[in-house]
N, C-alpha and C positions, 0 to 999 in steps of 0.2 A: 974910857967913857968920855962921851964928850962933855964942853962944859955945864950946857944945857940939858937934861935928857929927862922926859915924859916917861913916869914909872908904867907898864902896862902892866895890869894885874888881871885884868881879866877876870876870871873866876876864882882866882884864887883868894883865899881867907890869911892865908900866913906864908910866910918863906918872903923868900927874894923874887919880885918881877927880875922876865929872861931879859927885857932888854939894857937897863941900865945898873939892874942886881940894888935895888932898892928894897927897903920895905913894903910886903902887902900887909902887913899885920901878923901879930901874932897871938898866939891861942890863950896864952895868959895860963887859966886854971883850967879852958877848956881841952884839955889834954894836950897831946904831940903832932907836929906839923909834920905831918906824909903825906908829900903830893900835892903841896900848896892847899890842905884839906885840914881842920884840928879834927884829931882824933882821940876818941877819950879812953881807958884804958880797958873799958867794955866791949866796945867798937871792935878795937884792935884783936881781943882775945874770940869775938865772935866773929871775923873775918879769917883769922887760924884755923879756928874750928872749922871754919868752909871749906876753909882750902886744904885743910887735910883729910878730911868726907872723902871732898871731890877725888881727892891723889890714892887713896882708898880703893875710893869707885872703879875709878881707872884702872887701877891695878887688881882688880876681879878680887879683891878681897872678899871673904867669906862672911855670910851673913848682909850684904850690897847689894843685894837681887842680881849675883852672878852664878853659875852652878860650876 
């Protein structure tokens, strides 16, 4: 890292900026940093849920609107 180096954080709310792996902030109480995003433990549980719908769906499970 140079001596100098400008945190780029961009969008990000929490984790490490890419360029000099500084702080963007952290989430504190507002849940868990995925993806430079806080995430709270709702969030997280209703994102699983999506995603295993979706893995579900895809897989012609039964009752999915597949025959």
């Amino acid at each position: 890292m140079p001596a100098e180096c400008t945190p780029v954080c961009g969008l990000l709310e929490c984790g490490l900026d890419p360029v000099c792996g500084e702080s963007c902030g952290s989430c504190a109480d507002a849940g868990d940093c995925i993806d430079g995003e806080c995430k709270t433990e709702d969030e997280l549980f209703i994102e699983d849920s999506q995603a295993e719908l979706a893995e579900a769906c895809q897989d012609g499970a039964p009752g999915h609107g597949y025959a």
